[in-house]
C-alpha positions as CSV (number, residue, x, y, z in Angstrom):
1,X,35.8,-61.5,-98.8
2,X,36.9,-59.8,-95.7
3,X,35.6,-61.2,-92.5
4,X,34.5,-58.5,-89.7
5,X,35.5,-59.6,-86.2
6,X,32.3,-60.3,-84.1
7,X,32.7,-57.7,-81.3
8,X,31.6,-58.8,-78.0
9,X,29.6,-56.4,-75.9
10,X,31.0,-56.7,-72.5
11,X,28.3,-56.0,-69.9
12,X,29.1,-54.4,-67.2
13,X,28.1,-55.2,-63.6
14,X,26.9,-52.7,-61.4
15,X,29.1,-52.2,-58.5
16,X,26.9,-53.7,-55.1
17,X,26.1,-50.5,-53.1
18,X,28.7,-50.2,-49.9
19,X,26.9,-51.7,-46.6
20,X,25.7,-49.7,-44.3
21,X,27.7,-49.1,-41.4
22,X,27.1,-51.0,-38.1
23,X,25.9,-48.7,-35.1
24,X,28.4,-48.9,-33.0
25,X,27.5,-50.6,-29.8
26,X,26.7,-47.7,-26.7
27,X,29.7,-46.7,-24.9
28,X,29.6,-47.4,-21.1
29,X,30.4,-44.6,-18.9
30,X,33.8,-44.8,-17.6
31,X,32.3,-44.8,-14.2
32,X,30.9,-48.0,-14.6
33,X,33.9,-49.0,-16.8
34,X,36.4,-48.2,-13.3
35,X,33.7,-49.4,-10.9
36,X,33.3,-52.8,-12.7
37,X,29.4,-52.1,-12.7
38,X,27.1,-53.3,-15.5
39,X,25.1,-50.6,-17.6
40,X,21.4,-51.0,-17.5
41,X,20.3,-53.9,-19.4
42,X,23.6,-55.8,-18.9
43,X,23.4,-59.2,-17.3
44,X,25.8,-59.9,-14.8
45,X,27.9,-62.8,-15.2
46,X,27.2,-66.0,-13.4
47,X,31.2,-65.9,-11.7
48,X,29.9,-61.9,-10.7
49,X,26.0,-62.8,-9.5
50,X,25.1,-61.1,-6.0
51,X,23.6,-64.1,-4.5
52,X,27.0,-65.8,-4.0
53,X,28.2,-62.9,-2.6
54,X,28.8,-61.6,1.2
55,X,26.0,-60.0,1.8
56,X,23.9,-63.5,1.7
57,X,26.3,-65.3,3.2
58,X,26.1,-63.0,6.4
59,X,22.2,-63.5,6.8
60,X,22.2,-67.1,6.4
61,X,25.4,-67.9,8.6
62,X,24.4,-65.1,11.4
63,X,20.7,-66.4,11.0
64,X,22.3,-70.2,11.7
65,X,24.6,-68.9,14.5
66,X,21.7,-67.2,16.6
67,X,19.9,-69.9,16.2
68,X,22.2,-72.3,17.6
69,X,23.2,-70.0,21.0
70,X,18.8,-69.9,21.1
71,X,18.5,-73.8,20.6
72,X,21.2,-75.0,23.1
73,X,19.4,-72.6,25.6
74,X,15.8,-74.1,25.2
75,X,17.3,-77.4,24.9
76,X,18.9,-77.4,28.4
77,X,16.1,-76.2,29.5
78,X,14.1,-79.3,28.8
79,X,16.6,-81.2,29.9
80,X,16.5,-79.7,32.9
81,X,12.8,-80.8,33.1
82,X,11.6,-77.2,34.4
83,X,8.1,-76.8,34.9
84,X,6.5,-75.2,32.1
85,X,4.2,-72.0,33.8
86,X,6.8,-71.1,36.7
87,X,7.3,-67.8,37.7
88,X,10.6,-68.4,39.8
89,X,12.3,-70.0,36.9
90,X,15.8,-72.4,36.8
91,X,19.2,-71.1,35.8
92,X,20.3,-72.1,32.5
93,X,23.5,-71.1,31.2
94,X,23.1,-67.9,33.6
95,X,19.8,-67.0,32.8
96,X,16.9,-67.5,34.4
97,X,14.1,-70.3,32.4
98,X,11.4,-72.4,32.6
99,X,9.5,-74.5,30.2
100,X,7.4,-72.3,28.3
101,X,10.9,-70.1,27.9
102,X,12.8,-73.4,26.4
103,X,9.5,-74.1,23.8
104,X,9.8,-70.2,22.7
105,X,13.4,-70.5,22.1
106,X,13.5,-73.7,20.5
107,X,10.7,-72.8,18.0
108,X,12.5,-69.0,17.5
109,X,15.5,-71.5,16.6
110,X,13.3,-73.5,14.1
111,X,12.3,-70.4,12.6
112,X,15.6,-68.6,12.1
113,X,17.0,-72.1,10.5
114,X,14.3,-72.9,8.2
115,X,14.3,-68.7,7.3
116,X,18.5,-69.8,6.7
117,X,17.9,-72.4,4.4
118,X,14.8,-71.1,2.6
119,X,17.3,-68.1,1.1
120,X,19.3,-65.1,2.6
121,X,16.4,-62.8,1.3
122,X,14.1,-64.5,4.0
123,X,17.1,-64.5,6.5
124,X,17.4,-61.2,6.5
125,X,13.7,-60.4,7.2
126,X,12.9,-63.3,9.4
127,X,15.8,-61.9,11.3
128,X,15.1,-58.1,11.4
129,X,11.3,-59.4,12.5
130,X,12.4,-61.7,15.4
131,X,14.9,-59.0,16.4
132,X,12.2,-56.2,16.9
133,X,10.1,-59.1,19.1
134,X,13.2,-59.7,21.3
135,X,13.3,-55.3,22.1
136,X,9.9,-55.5,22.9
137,X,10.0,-58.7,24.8
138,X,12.5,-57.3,26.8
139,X,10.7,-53.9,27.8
140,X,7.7,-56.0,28.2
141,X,9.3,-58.2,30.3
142,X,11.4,-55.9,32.0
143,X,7.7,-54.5,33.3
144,X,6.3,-57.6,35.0
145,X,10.0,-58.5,36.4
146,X,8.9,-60.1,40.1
147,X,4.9,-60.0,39.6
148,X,2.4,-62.7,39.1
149,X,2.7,-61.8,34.8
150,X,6.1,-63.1,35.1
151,X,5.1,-65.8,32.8
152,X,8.4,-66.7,31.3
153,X,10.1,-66.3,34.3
154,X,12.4,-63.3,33.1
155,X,15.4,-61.9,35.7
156,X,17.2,-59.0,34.8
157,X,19.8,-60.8,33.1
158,X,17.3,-62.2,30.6
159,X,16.4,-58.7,29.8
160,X,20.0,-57.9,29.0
161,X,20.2,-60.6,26.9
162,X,17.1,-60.5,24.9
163,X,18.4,-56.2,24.0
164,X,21.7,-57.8,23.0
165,X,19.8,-60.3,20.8
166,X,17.5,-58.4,19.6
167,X,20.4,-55.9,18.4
168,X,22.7,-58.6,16.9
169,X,19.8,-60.1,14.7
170,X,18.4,-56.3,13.9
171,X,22.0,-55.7,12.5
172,X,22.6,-59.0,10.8
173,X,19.5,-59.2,9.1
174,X,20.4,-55.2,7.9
175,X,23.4,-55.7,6.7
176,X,23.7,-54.7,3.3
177,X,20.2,-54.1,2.8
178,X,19.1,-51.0,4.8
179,X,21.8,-47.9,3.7
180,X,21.9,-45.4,1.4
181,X,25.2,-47.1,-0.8
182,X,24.3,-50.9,-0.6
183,X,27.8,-53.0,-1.5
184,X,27.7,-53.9,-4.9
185,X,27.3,-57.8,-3.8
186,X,23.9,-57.3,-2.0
187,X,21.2,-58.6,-3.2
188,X,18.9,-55.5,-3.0
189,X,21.1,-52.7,-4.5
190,X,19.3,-51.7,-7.5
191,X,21.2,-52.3,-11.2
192,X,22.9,-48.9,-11.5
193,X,21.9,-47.4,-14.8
194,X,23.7,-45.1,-17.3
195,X,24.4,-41.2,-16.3
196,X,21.9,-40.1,-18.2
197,X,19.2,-42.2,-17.6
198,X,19.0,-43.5,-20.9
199,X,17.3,-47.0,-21.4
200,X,19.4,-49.4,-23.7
201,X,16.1,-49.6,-26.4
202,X,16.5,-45.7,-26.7
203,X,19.7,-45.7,-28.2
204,X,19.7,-45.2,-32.0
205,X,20.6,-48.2,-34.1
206,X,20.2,-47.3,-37.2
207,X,22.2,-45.4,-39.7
208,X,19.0,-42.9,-39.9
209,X,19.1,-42.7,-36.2
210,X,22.2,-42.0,-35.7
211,X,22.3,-39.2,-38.5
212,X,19.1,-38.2,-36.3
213,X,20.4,-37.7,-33.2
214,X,22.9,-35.8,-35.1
215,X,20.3,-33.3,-36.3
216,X,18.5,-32.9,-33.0
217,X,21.3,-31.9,-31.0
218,X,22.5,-29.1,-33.9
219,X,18.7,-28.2,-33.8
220,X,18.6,-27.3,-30.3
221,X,22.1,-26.1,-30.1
222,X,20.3,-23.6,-33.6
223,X,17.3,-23.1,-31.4
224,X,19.3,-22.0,-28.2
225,X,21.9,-19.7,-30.1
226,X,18.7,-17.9,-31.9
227,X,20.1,-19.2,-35.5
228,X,17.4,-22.2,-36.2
229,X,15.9,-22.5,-39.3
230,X,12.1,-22.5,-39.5
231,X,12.2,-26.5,-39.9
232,X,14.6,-26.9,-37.4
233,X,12.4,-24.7,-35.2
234,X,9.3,-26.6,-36.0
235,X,11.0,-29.8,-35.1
236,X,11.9,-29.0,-32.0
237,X,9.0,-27.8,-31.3
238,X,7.3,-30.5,-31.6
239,X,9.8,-33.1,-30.0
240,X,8.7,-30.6,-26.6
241,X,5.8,-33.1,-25.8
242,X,8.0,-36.6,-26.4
243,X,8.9,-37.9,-22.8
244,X,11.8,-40.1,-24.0
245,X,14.9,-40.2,-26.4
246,X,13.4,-43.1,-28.0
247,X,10.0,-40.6,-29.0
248,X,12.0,-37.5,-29.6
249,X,13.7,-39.5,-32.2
250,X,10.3,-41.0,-33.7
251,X,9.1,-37.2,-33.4
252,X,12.0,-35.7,-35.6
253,X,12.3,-38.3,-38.3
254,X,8.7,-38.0,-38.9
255,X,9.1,-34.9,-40.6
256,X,11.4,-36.5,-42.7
257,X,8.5,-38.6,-44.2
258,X,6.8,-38.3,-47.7
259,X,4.9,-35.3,-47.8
């Protein structure tokens, strides 16, 4: 009796479908790319962080330097035991004092320290304020010069020095904060974003996106050149009201949904 081979049915697998292909991460303009600038949404590195930068480091040590040439005035000035309400006033280091004078300054000292170690943020402010009340105190000032209102004793040279004052701190404490192209170490320049505006979450991600964005450009390029189709016309159309790329997307691949 002949014996028949047992044939084997081989199954056969299914071949795994290919992965979809990973959106490739946004290219950063090459502006920012030359300029060393993050794009919007980037966090700096710690080694590239603004506040270890010049700008802060101007406001503190100017804050601590005007605050020293104050002090040592006001402190010589107690020394000096002057009474505290004269109108004639004792010379201290050239200028003209007396002890309500020495209090001010050693307080305006206090102030500008305390702002210096509290952050260069507060620096800068504490300094641009004190620096608008040294102007004025030295046109006010300059007013009652050799009258009974003479209440902190002011000569001439006092006024010179409080506009010199008041004009170093005004320009220390704006450094790097009040200009129209803020250095890329201050503080209070704003994150530049991309060239178009574009917020990192509005980028497609997606294969479908992609292929989207795709479609929407050729369907306005269509709409433009007067060869649309009817859906590419409606489409466009109705991505008109969407305010961002993020919606305009959302907008078009909705048509693409089940009928």
């Amino acid at each position: 009796m002949a014996l028949r081979p047992h044939l084997r049915r081989t199954r056969e697998t299914p071949e795994a479908p290919p992965a979809a292909p990973q959106a490739p991460p946004p290219a950063r303009p090459a502006q920012q790319l030359r300029a060393g600038q993050p794009v919007s949404g980037e966090r700096l590195a710690p080694e590239h962080s603004p506040t270890g930068g010049r700008v802060p480091a101007v406001h503190r040590i100017g804050a601590v330097v005007v605050a020293a040439v104050i002090a040592v005035f006001g402190i010589l000035g107690f020394a000096d035991g002057l009474d505290f309400f004269s109108t004639e006033g004792e010379q201290v280091l050239g200028l003209s004092s007396n002890g309500l004078l020495s209090a001010i300054s050693v307080v305006t000292a206090a102030v500008l320290i305390a702002a210096a170690v509290r952050g260069p943020r507060i620096a800068s402010t504490v300094m641009i304020v004190v620096g608008v009340l040294f102007l004025v105190s030295a046109l006010a000032n300059l007013a009652v010069l050799n009258t009974d209102l003479n209440f902190l004793a002011f000569r001439f040279p006092n006024v010179v020095f409080s506009v010199v004052a008041g004009l170093v701190l005004l320009v220390l404490g704006a450094y790097g904060r009040v200009s129209g192209n803020l250095p890329p170490t201050s503080p209070y320049a704003r994150p530049s974003g991309d060239d178009d505006g574009v917020e990192p979450e509005e980028y497609p991600s997606t294969p479908e996106e992609f292929a989207a964005e795709q479609a929407m450009r050729e369907a306005e390029v269509a709409v433009v050149q007067h060869t649309a189709t009817p859906d590419q016309q409606r489409r466009v159309a109705a991505m008109a009201s969407a305010h961002s790329r993020a919606e305009r997307r959302r907008v078009w691949l909705s048509f693409d949904g089940p009928a």
